[in-house]
MISE-443423 format. One record per residue (C-alpha): x, z, y. Coordinates in steps of 0.5 Angstrom, whole numbers, padded with zeros to 4 digits, always signed. Layout:
XZY...
END
This chain:
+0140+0691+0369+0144+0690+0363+0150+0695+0363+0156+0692+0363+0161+0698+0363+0161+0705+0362+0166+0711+0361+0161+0716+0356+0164+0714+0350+0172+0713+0353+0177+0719+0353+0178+0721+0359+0186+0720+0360+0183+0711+0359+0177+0712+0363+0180+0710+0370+0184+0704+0367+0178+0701+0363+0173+0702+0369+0178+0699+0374+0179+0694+0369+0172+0691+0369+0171+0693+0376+0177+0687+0379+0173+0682+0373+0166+0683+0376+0166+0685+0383+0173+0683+0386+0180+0684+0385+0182+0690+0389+0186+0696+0388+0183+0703+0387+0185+0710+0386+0182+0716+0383+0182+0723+0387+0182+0726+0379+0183+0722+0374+0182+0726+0368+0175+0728+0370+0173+0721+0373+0167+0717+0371+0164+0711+0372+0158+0706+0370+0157+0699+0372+0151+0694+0370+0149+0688+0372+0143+0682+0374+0142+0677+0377+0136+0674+0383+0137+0666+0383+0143+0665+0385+0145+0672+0388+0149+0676+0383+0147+0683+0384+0152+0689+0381+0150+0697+0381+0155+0702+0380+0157+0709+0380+0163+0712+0381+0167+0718+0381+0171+0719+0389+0175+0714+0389+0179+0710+0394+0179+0702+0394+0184+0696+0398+0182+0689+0398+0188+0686+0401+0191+0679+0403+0194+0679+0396+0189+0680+0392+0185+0675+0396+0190+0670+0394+0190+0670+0388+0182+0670+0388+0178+0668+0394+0171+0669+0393+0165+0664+0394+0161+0670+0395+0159+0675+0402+0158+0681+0399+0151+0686+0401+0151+0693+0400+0146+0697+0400+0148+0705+0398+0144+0709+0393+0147+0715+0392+0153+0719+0395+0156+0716+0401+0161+0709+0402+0166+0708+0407+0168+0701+0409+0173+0699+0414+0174+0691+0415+0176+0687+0422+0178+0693+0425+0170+0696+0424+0169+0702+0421+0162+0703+0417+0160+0710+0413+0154+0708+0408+0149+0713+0406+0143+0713+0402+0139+0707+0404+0143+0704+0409+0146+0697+0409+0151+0692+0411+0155+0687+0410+0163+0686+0407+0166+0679+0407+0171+0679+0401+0175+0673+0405+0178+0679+0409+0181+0685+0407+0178+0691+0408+0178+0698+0405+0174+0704+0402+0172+0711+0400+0167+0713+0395+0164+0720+0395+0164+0724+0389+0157+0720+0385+0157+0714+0389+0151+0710+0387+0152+0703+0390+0148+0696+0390+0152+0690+0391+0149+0684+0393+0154+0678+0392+0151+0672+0396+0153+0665+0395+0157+0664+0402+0154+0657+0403+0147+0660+0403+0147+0666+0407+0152+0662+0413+0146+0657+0413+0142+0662+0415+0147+0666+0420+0153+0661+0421+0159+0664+0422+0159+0672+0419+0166+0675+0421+0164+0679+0426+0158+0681+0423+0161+0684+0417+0162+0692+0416+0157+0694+0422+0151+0698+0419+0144+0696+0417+0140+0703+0418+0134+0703+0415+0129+0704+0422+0126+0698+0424+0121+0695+0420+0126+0688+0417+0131+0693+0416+0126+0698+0412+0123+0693+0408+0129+0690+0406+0132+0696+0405+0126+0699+0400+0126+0692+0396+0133+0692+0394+0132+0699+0392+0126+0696+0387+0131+0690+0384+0135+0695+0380+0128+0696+0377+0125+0690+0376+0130+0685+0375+0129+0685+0367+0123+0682+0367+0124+0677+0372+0123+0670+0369+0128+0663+0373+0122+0661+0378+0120+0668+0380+0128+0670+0381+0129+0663+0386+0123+0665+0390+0126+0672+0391+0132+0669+0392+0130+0666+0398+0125+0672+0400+0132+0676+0400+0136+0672+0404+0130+0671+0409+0131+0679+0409+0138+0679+0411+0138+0675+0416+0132+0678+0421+0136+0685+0420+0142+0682+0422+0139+0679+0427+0135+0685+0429+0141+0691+0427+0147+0686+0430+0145+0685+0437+0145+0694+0439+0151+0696+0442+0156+0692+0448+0160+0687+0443+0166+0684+0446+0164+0677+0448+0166+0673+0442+0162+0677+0438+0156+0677+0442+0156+0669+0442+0156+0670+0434+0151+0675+0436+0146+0670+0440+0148+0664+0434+0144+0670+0429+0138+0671+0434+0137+0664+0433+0138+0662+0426+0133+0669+0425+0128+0666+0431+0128+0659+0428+0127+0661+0419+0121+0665+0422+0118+0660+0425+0119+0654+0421+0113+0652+0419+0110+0652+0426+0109+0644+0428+0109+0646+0435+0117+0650+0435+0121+0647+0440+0128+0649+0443+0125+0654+0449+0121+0658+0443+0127+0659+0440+0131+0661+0446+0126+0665+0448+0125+0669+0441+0133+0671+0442+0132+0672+0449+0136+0666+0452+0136+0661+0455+0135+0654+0452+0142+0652+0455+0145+0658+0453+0143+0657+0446+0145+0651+0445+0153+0652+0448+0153+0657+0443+0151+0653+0437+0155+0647+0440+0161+0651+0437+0158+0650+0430+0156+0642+0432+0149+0643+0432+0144+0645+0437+0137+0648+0436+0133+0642+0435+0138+0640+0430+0139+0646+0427+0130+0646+0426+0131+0640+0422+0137+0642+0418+0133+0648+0415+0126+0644+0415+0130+0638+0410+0133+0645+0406+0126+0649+0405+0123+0642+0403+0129+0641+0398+0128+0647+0395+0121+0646+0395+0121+0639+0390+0127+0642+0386+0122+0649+0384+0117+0647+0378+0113+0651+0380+0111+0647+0386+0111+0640+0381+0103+0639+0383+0105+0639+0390+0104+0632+0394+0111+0631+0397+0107+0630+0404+0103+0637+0403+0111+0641+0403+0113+0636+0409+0108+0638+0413+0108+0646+0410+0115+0646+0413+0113+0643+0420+0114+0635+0419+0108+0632+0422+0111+0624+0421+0112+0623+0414+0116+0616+0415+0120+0621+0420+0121+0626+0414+0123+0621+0409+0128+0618+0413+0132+0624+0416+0131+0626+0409+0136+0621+0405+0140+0621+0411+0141+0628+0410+0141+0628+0402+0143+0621+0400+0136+0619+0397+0129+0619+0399+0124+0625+0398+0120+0623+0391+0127+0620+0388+0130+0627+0388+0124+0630+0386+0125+0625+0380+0132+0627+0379+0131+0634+0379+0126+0635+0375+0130+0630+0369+0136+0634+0370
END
């Protein structure tokens, strides 16, 4: 990761202004204090995975507030993953409250205010995820955010010691390896959500949101499955196939639409990815589970204006 800031060659009475300085610009607008400003230190670096723009930084004890002015004046296009390295993070969002140790992850929505607190030697990983491509696969995560992921299933662990790995790794990771691990991640996140999000006795709103997640994580396991249908899927979530369909008509949708929708994105990104030029269009319909290519092309300019083999053209000439 490239170091973007660090506070090693700053005198100390300016270290705090130029840390949180660069901190509003690279991460998001906030306001933060210091428990001591003359003693405080900081380091930021950054990298990016596909579309993901990842920030590590490590901090001195330090308290933050993102307020409704901050989001004003800067609303961000980002849902914000953070998976703590060292030292222990406090979040508070919606009415939640999280405490991050080493290993442990979670979910921040910077469209909503929230505060925090860093301990002494602070060392966090934050994962600014486009909100389009993460609410494809979750939907709506106002009541997912601020809960804890901890590191104690199999997806969550994995997740877990992958994003422990990136800080590593990132340097070396050319254009079509970053979009490959970009999906990979977004695969992670949204099964341990899934898997760590439907634990306790959420309210009821929240668990319809709960159920919505169990689904979208059911059908992004199974959609290269040709034989996936909605019973499979409610089944996975643990409801039936009634219910998951009322819960997803909230969001104008329903499992079957909802199988589609995300077997047309994996074949989008598919022909967008160079290194998946030599593949026949048929050979990655039928990967993501199209049995019928007359069908596949049809639901596919319905959704994206073009046929399959015309889009394929446009993005590899752009």
């Amino acid at each position: 990761m490239k170091t973007v800031f660090s506070t090693e060659h700053i005198h100390p009475r300016d270290r705090f202004d130029f840390w949180h300085s660069v901190a509003r610009k690279d991460v998001v607008e906030h306001a933060s204090t210091p428990r001591c400003r003359n003693t405080f230190q900081a380091e930021l670096r950054s990298a990016s995975v596909g579309a993901i723009d990842l920030v590590l930084f490590q901090n001195s004890e330090m308290s933050v507030v993102h307020s409704r002015s901050h989001i004003a004046r800067a609303a961000p296009e980002e849902l914000f993953i953070c998976r703590q390295f060292g030292g222990s993070l406090c979040l508070e969002q919606d009415g939640r409250q999280v405490i991050l140790d080493p290993g442990d992850i979670t979910l921040l929505d910077p469209r909503q205010p929230y505060q925090g607190r860093f301990s002494e030697a602070s060392e966090v990983l934050v994962l600014k995820v486009p909100r389009q491509l993460l609410e494809a696969r979750l939907g709506q995560t106002r009541d997912l955010a601020a809960r804890p992921i901890k590191p104690n299933a199999a997806e969550s662990s994995l997740l877990s010691d992958s994003l422990a790995m990136l800080p590593l790794r990132t340097h070396d990771l050319g254009q079509t390896v970053g979009a490959l691990l970009e999906s990979h991640l977004l695969d992670l996140i949204t099964l341990s959500v899934a898997g760590t999000m439907a634990e306790g006795r959420p309210r009821t709103s929240s668990a319809r949101s709960l159920v919505r997640v169990r689904l979208r994580a059911a059908i992004e396991a199974r959609l290269a499955d040709r034989t996936l249908d909605a019973r499979t899927v409610a089944q996975a979530a643990g409801v039936s196939v009634r219910y998951a369909n009322d819960v997803l008509a909230e969001e104008r949708t329903s499992i079957m639409q909802l199988i589609q929708a995300r077997r047309l994105a994996r074949c989008r990104q598919a022909l967008e990815d160079p290194v998946q030029r030599g593949r026949a269009v048929s050979d990655i319909a039928y990967g993501w589970g199209f049995s019928d290519m007359t069908h596949f092309g049809r639901r596919f300019k319905s959704a994206y204006g073009v046929l399959p083999s015309e889009y394929r053209r446009q993005t590899t000439a752009e």
